[in-house]
N, C-alpha and C positions, 0 to 999 in steps of 0.2 A: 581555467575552463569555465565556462554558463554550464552548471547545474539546477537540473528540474528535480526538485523533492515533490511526491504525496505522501503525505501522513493523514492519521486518525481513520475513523470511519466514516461511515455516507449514512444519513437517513433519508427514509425514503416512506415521505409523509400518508396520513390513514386519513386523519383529519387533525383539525386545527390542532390538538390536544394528542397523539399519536403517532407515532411510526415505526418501522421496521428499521434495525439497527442491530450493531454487533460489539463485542466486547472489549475493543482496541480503545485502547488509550492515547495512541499518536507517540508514542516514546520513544519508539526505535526510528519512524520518519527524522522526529526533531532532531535526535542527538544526530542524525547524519547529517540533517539541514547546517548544525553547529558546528560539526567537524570539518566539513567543508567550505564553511566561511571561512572558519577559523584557520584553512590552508591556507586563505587567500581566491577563493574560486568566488564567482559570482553565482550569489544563490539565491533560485526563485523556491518557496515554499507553496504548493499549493494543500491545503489543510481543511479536513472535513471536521466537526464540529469536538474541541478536545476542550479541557479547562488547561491548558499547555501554557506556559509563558513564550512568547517567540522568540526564535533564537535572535544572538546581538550579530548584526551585517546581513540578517535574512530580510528581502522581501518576500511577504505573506498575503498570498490570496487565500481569501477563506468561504468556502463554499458548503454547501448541507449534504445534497444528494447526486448520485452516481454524475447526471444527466449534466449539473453545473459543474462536477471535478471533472466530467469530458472536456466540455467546452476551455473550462481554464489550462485544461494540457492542451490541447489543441492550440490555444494561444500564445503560449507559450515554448512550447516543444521546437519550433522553428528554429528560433536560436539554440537549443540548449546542444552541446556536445557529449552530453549524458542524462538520462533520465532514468529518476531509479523510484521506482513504484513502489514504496512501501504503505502505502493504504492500504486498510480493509476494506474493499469498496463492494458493496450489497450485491449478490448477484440476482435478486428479485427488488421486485418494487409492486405495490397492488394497481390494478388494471384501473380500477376508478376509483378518488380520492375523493371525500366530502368539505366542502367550502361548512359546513356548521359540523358542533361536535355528535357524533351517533350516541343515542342513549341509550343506554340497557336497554328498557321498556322495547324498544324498537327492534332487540334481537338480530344478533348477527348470527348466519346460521355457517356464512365461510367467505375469507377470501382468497380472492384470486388473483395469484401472480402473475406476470410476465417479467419476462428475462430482462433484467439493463444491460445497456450497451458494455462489451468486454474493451477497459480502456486497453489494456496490455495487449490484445492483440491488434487492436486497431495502431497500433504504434508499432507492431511489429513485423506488421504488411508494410507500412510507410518509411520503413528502416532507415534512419537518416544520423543517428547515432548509439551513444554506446545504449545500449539497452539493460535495466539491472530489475529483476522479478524479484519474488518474497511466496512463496507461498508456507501455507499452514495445513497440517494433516493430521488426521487421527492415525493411519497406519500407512506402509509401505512407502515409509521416507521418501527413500532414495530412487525408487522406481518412477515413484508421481511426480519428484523434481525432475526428474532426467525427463518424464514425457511431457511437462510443461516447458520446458527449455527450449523441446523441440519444436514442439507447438505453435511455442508466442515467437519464436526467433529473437530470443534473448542469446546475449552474452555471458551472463553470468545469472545463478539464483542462489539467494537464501532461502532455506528452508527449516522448518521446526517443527516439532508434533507435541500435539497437547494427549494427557492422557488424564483421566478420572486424578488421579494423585498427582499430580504435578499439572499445574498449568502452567501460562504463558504469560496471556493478560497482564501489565500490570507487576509484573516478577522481577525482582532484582537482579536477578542472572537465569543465563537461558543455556540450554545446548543447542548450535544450529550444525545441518550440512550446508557448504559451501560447492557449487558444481559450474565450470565455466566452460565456457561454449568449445573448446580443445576434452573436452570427458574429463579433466581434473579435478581432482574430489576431495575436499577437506573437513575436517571434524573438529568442533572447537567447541570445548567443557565449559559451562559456569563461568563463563563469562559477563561482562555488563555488559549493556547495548552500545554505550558508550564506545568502551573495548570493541566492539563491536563494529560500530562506523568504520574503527578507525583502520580496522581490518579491510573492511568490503572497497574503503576509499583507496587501499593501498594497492588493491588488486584492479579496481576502475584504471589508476594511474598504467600500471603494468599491459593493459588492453590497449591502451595509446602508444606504447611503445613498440 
C-alpha cells in the first residue's frame, strides 16, 4: 500500500524568536512511519519540527506549521491508500505575527488566535482512503473518540488521556482505546508505541479486507 504518515507537532510562529507549540515528540508517528516500511508499504512521512532520526525506506517531508503540514497532505494524500494522522497539529496559530523580535519594553498586553485549518477533517469530507485519527484527552475517553470518529469520518481512532500523574509525552509505554468505524472497541495496557504501530497497522490491513 502508499502510506501517508504525520508525526511530531506544528508551530505556529509569534516572531522570529517564538511560537505556539505543543508537547509531542513525533514517536508514535515515526514508529508507525517504520513499521510500515518495514511491511514493505510505501511510506511518505510528513513531520512537524522533532529531533527524530527518519525512519529507514521512509520519505520525509518536513514542515513547521499547521498551514505547511496542510499543504504537504494535500500533496500527497492523492496517492495514498491510507492516511494516518498521528501529529499534534496546533489548533490556534496568532492572527498577526512579527518580521523582528517583540521586546519586553514594548509590552504585550495579549494575543490573539485564530483557528488553523482542521487537517483531519478536511480529509474526511474528501474521503478517498482508509482514514486512521489519534486523538488525546483529559477526560471522557471513550465518548470524545467515539464523537470524533463521527465527526472526521474516520475509520479507525487511537485514543489516549493524559492525567496530572501519568503523562503521555514522551513515555515509554502508554494505555490507548482503539475504536473502528463498525463500534469495535479495544483496550491495550503498557504497551510501547512501537507495539503499538504494529497493532493499528494490523487492523489498517484488516479494513482492506
Amino acid at each position: 500500500m502508499n502510506i501517508l504518515v504525520t508525526a511530531g507537532p506544528t508551530r505556529e510562529k509569534i516572531d522570529p524568536v517564538r511560537f505556539i507549540s505543543n508537547y509531542s515528540t513525533g514517536t508514535f508517528g515515526y514508529e508507525v512511519a517504520g513499521e510500515a516500511a518495514r511491511r514493505g508499504h510505501k511510506v511518505v512521512l510528513v513531520s512537524g519540527p522533532t529531533a527524530l532520526t527518519k525512519p529507514r525506506g521512509v520519505r520525509i517531508v518536513r514542515v513547521e506549521s499547521a498551514a505547511e503540514m496542510l499543504e504537504a497532505v494535500k500533496r500527497n494524500a492523492g496517492k495514498a491508500d491510507c492516511v494516518i494522522m498521528a501529529a499534534a497539529v496546533s489548533d490556534w496559530r496568532p492572527r498577526i505575527t512579527k518580521d523582528a523580535k517583540i521586546k519586553r519594553s514594548g509590552g504585550v498586553k495579549a494575543l490573539e488566535l485564530v483557528e488553523n485549518p482542521d487537517i483531519l477533517s478536511e480529509l474526511g469530507k474528501r474521503k478517498g482512503s482508509i482514514l486512521v485519527g489519534f486523538a488525546l484527552e483529559t477526560g471522557a475517553l471513550e465518548k470524545n473518540a467515539a464523537a470524533k470518529l463521527g465527526a472526521k469520518n474516520l475509520d479507525l481512532i487511537v485514543a489516549n488521556k493524559i492525567t496530572k500523574d501519568k503523562g503521555v509525552f514522551g513515555c515509554g509505554r502508554t494505555d490507548v482505546f482503539i475504536m473502528d468505524r463498525s463500534g469495535a472497541k479495544e483496550r491495550h495496557r503498557r504497551k510501547t508505541k512501537r507495539e503499538l504501530a504494529k497493532i493499528i497497522l494490523d487492523k489498517v490491513l484488516k479494513l482492506t479486507i
